[in-house]
C-alpha distance (Angstrom), angle and dihedral (degrees) to the residues before:
residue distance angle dihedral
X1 . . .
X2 4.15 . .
X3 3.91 90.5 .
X4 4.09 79.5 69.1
X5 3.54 103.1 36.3
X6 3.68 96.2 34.3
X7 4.28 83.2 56.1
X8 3.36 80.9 53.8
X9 3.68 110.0 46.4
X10 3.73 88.0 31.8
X11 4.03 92.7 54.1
X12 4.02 90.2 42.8
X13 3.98 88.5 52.2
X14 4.13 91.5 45.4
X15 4.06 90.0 57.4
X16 3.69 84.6 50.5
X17 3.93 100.1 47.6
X18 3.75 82.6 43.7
X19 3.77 91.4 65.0
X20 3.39 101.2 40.0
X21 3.82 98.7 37.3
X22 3.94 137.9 33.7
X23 3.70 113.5 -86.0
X24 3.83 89.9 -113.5
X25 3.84 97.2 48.3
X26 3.50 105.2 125.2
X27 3.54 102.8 -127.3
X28 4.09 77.4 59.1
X29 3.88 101.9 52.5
X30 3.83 77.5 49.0
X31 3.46 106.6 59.7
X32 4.04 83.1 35.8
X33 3.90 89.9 65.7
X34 4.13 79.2 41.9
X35 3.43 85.7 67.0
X36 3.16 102.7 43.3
X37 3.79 104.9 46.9
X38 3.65 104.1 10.7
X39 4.04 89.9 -166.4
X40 3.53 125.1 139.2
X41 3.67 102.5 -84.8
X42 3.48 92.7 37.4
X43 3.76 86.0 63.1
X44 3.21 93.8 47.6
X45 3.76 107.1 52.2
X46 4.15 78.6 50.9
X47 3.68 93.8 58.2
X48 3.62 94.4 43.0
X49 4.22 88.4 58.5
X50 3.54 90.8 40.6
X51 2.99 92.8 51.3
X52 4.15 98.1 50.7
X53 3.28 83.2 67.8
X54 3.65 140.3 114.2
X55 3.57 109.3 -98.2
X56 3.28 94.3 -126.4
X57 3.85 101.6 50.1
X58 4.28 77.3 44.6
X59 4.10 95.0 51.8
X60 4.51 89.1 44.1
X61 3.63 87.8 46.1
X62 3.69 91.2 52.1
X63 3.70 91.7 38.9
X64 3.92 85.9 53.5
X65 3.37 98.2 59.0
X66 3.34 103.3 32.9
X67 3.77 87.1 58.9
X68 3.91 86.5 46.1
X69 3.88 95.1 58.7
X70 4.34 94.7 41.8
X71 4.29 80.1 55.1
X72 3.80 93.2 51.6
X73 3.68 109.2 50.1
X74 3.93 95.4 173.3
X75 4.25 82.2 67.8
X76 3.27 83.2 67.8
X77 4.00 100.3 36.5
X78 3.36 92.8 48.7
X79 3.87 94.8 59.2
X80 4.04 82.4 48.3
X81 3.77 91.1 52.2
X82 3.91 93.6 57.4
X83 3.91 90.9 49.7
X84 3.84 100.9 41.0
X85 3.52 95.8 52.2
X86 3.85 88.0 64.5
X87 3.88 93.1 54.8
């Protein structure tokens, strides 16, 4: 189930990064590959940048797409649809 919510999540924190920072910040071409490939060093190498940054970039970023995902209920749906089918 994280390979679709981490898409999700992942994808929701990209269009934030990409607001806030240049496309080819590193923390952003991280979360990109995130996105992408949410697999465990994928997530990792994300974290890392995310975590190099300020805090306060970090905690707006976080806000962003946090806010992002509450907007867009189907984000969240989808991942449901995936795992209820299988029940």
């Amino acid at each position: 189930m994280f390979e679709t919510t981490g898409k999700t999540f992942f994808g929701a924190l990209q269009a934030a990064a990409e607001k806030r920072l240049s496309r080819q910040h590193p923390c952003c071409l991280a979360i990109a590959e995130a996105a992408r490939e949410p697999q465990a060093s994928t997530v990792r190498a994300a974290q890392a940048a995310l975590n190099a940054l300020p805090k306060e970039v970090l905690a707006a970023l976080m806000a962003d797409a946090h806010k992002a995902l509450r907007e867009d209920p189907s984000a969240i749906l989808g991942a449901w649809g995936g795992f209820a089918s299988k029940h």
